[in-house]
C-alpha positions as CSV (number, residue, x, y, z in Angstrom):
1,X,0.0,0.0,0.0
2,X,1.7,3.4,-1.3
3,X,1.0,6.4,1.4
4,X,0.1,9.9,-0.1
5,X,1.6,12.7,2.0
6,X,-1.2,15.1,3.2
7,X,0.2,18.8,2.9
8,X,-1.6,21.4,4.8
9,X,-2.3,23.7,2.2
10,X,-4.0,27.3,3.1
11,X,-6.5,27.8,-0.2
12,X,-8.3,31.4,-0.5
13,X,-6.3,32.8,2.5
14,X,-4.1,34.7,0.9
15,X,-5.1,38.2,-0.9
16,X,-4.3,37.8,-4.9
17,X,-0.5,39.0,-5.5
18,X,-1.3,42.0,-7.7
19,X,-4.4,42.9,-5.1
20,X,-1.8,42.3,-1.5
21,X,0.9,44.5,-3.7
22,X,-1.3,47.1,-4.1
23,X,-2.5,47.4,-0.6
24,X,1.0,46.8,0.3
25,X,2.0,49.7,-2.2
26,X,-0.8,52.0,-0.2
27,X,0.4,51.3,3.3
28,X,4.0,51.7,2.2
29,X,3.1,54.8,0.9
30,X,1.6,56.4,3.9
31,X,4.9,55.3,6.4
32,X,6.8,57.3,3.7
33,X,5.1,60.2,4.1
34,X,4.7,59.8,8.1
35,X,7.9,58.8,8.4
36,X,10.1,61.2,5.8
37,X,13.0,59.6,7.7
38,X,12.7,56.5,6.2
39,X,12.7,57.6,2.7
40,X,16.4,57.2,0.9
41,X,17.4,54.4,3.5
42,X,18.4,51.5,2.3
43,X,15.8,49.1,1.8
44,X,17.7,46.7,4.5
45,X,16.6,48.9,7.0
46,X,13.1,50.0,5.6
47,X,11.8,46.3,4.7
48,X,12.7,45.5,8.9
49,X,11.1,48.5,9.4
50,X,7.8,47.5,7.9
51,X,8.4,43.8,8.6
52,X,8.5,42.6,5.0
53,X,11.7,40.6,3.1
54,X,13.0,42.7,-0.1
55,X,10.5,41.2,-2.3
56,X,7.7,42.2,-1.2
57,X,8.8,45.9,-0.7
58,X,9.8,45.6,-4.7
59,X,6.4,44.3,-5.7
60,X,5.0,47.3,-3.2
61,X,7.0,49.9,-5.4
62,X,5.9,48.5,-8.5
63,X,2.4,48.0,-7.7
64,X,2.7,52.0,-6.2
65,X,1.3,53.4,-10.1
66,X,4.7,55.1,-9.7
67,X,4.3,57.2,-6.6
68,X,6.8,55.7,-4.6
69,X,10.5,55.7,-7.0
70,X,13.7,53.9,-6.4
71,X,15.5,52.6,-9.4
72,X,18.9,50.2,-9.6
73,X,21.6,51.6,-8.0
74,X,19.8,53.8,-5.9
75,X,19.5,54.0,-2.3
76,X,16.3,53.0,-1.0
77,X,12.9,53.9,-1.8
78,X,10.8,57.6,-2.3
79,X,7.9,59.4,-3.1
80,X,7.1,60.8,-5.7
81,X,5.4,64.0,-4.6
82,X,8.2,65.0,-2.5
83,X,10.9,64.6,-5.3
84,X,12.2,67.1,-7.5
85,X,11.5,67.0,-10.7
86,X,15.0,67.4,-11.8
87,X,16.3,65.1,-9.5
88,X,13.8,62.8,-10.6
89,X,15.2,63.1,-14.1
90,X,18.9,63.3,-12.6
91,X,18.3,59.9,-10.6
92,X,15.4,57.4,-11.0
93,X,14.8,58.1,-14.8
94,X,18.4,58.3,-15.3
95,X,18.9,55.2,-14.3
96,X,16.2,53.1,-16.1
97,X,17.1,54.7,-19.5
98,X,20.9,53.3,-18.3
99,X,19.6,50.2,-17.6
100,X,17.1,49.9,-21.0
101,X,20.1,50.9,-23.2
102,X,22.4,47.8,-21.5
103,X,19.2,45.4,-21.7
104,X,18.5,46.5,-25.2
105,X,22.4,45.9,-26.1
106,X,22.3,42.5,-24.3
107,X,19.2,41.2,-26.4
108,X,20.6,42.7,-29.7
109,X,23.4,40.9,-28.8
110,X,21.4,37.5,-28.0
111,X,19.7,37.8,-31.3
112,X,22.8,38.3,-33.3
113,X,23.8,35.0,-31.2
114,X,20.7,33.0,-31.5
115,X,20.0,34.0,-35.7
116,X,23.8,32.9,-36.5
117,X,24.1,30.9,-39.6
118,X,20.9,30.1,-39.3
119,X,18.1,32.7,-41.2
120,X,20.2,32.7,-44.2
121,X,18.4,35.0,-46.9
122,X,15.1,35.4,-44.4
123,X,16.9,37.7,-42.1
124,X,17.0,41.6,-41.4
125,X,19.5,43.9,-39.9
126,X,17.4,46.2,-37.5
127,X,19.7,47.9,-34.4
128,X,22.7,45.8,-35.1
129,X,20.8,42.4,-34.6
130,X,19.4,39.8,-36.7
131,X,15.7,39.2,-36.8
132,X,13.5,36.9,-38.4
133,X,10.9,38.4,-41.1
């Protein structure tokens, strides 16, 4: 006789991920602005803070409709509303345009890899890399 492991499985407990970021991103939002302190620390300390593992602070930013900025590289975590708008444009949006020019190199480069010898006549140059038509 085989035995089949019982696993005690929660079902329906748990919010929806996109719905517990959101509420996440709303709560996160209001120690922010409560707690100005907080803001530029690095997320280390803020994720203790709140109680939460890095994660779910990222999918709290994300799920924040862009009120609350941080961006690779940077230090910690911000609102919006009480950022500059050049040092918005200095910082965050800096940084993502760095960071979409590298990931856009790395797939050209991927492309050029993967197409190789092997698209012959059916291939197109566009930005450097091969794609099929």
């Amino acid at each position: 006789m085989t035995l089949q492991p019982e696993f005690a499985f929660k079902s329906n407990t748990r919010k929806p991920s996109a719905e517990r970021a959101r509420a996440d991103a709303d709560l996160l939002t209001d120690v922010l602005r409560k707690r100005p302190d907080l803001q530029r620390r690095p997320a280390e300390t803020l994720a203790l803070v709140m109680g939460w593992n890095d994660r779910r602070l990222r999918a709290a930013a994300e799920a924040s409709r862009g009120e609350i900025l941080s961006a690779p590289g940077c230090t910690g975590y911000r609102l919006a509303e009480s950022t500059p708008v050049q040092d918005y444009y200095d910082t965050e949006r800096a940084r993502y345009r760095s960071q979409i020019r590298l990931m856009e190199s790395r797939l050209c480069e991927m492309d050029r890899a993967v197409h190789s010898g092997k698209c012959g006549e059916k291939c197109v140059e566009k930005c450097g890399s091969a794609l099929v038509r």
